[in-house]
N, C-alpha and C positions, 0 to 999 in steps of 0.2 A: 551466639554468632548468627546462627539461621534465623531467630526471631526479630534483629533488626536490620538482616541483611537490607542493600538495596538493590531492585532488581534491575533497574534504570543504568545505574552505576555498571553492576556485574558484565550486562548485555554490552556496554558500551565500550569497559575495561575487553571482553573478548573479542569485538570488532577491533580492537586496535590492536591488540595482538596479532592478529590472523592478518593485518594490513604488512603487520613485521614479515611472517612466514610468510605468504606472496612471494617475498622476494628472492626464498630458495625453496619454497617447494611448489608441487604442483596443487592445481582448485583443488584437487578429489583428497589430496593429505590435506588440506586447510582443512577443509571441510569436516572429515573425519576428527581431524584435532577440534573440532569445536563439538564435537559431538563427542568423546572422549572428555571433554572437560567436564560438561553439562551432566554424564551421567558418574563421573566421579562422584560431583557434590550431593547427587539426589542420593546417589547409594551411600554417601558418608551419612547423610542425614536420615535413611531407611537404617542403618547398621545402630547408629549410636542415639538417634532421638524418639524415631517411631516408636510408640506405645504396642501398635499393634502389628503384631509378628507375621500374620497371615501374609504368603509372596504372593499371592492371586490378586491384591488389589496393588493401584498403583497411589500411593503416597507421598505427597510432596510438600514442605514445607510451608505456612502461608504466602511468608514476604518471597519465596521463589515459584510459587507455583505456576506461570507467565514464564519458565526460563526455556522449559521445551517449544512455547510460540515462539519466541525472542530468537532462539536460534535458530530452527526451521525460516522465520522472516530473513533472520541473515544469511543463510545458505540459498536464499528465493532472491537477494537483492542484486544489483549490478556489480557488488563487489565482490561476489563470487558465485555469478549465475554460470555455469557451464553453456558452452555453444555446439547445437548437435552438428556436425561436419556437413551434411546433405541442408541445412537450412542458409550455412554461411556458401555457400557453394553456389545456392539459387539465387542469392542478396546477392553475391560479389559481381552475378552474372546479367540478374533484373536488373541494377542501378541501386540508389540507397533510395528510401524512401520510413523518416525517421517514425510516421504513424502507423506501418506494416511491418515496421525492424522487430524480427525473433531472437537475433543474435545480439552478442554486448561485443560493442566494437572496442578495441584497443586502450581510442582515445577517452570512451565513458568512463570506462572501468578506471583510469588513471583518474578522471576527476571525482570521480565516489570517493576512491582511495583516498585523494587528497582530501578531501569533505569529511571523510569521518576522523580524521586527522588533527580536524581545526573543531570542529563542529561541537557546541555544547551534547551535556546528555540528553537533555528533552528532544533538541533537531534532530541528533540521530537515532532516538526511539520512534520519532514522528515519520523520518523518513521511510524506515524498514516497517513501519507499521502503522500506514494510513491511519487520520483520520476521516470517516464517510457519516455524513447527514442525509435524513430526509429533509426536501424542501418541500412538502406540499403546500397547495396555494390554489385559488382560484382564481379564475379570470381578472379580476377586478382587483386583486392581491390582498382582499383584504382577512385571509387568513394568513400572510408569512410573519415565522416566526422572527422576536428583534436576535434570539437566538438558538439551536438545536436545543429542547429539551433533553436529546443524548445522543453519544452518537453509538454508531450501531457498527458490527463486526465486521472487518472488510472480506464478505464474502456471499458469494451468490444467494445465499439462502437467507441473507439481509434482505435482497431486493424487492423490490412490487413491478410490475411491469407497467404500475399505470402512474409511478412516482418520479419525482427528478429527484435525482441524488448530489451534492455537491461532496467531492473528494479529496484530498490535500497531502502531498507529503512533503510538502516544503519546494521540491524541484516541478514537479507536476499538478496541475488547480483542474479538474474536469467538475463540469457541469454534464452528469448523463442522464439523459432523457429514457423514460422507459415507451418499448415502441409503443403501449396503449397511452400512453398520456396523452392529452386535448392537443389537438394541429393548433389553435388559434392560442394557446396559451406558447406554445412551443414558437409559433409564430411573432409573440411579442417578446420573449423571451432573448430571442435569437437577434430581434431588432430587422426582423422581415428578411435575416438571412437566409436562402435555402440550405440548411445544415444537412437533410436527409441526403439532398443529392448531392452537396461535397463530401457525405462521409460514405456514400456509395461509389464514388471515385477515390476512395482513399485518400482524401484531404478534411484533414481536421479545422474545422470554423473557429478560429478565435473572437472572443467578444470582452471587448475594454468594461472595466469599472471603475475607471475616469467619471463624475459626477456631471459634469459639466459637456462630456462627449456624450452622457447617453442622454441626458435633459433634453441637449438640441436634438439629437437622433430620433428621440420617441416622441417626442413632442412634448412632455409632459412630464413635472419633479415627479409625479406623483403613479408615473406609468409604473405596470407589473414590471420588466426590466429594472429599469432603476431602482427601487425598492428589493426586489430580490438582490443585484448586485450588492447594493448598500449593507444587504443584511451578511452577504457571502465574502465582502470585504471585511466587515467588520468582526468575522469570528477568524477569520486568517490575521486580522493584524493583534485582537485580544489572543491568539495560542501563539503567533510567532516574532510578537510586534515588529514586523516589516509591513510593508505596502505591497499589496496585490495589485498588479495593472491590468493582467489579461485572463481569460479560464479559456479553456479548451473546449467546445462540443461534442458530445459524439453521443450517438443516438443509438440504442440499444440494436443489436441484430445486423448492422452496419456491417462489413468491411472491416472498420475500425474497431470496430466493439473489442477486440483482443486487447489494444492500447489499454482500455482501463480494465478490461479482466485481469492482468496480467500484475493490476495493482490490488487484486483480491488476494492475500497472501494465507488465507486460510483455505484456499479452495486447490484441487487437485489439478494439474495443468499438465495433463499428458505430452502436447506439442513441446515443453520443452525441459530442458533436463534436469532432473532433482525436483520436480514440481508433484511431488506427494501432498495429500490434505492432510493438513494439522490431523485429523483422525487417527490417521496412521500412520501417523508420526507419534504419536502419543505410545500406539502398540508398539510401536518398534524401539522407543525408549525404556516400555516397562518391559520388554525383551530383555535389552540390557542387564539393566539394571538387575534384573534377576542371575542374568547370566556373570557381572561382579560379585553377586551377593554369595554367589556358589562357592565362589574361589576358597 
């Protein structure tokens, strides 16, 4: 069973589940119950398959070893993000402003809800679990790739600060610029947007990759722009075969910068609640797990 388990499957089967419980318990017991299921399995599979006895290591089968991110991503996603009361309090009082939003309003959480509902397994592993590329490139574009050689862990310690990163969960496309990357490459990039100074006013720059809007735009098929676009269109529509129309900007150190932090889901996020790093999350499962094995 454990050896051809799927993990895709499992993660997707306990998303739909927890969308059921929503409707009579509260996040913090969803939540729990999903963390509860997760270390049943590893301790069923530590009790009856692990070879090796030793409880100091933590052990997990191959085709589940991904189940502890899987669910850590879904207790991090809109479908059961907890809201801290002093954050929803300052939003209700600011105004709403969707690229500084801490909290998960009523209405998101109901369409996540519905989304993992319809949603194949691949879109909602995609979504609870970015995909992020490097785009490096230089001026003249003539290093972009036609596509990521791989992509890389959604999490700070991925980054370069002198890289542009393209990001994806299927509901969200950023394009982020790290703050040392080249002004003139950012400059063509953007299509002579000033991006820096709408995301230091908390407004995120959108930019089309429509073929035929950026050609006229830049002047040129063959512009950095178009070319990057083409290449950041075409790995969105080979993972999710839909069409990408727009990506978001936002330029590292910004204002903004929280919006795609916040889609780093291996990374620890104190500002809001349940945003532990996969690290320890990891200890706090082989916690568990040792503290079932005891029973």
């Amino acid at each position: 069973i454990f050896r051809h388990a799927d993990i895709d499957a499992v993660t997707n089967y306990l998303s739909r589940k927890a969308t059921i419980s929503m409707l009579r318990k509260t996040l913090a017991a969803v939540k729990e119950d999903l963390t509860v299921a997760a270390v049943n399995m590893l301790s069923a599979y530590r009790k009856h398959c692990a070879k090796n006895p030793s409880m100091q290591q933590l052990i997990l089968p191959e085709a589940l070893k991904l189940l502890p991110l899987y669910v850590l991503a879904i207790k991090k996603s809109k479908l059961l993000r907890s809201n801290k009361p002093e954050f929803y309090r300052a939003e209700c009082n600011s105004g709403f402003n969707p690229a500084l939003q801490k909290t998960v309003r009523a209405d998101t959480r109901a369409v996540v809800r519905a989304f993992v509902c319809r949603a194949s397994v691949q879109d909602w592993i995609r979504y609870i679990y970015p995909n992020m590329a490097a785009l490096n490139c230089t001026l003249d574009g003539s290093r972009i790739p036609a596509a990521p050689t791989e992509y890389l862990a959604p999490a700070s310690h991925s980054l370069d600060s002198s890289s542009i990163y393209f990001l994806s969960n299927g509901f969200n496309h950023v394009l982020y610029i790290g703050e040392n990357a080249s002004g003139d490459t950012v400059q063509q990039l953007t299509g002579g947007k000033d991006a820096d100074a709408a995301n230091q006013a908390g407004v995120s720059v959108s930019i089309t990759t429509d073929p035929e809007s950026i050609a006229s735009s830049s002047g040129h098929p063959k512009s950095l722009l178009y070319r990057m676009m083409r290449t950041v269109a075409g790995i969105h529509r080979k993972e999710t075969g839909h069409i990408l129309e727009s990506i978001r900007v936002v330029k590292q150190g910004s204002p903004i910068d929280c919006m795609f932090s916040r889609l780093l889901v291996e990374d620890k996020q104190a500002e809001l609640n349940y945003m532990i790093g996969y690290d320890d999350y990891l200890v706090k499962m082989h916690s568990l797990i040792k503290r079932e094995m005891s029973k």
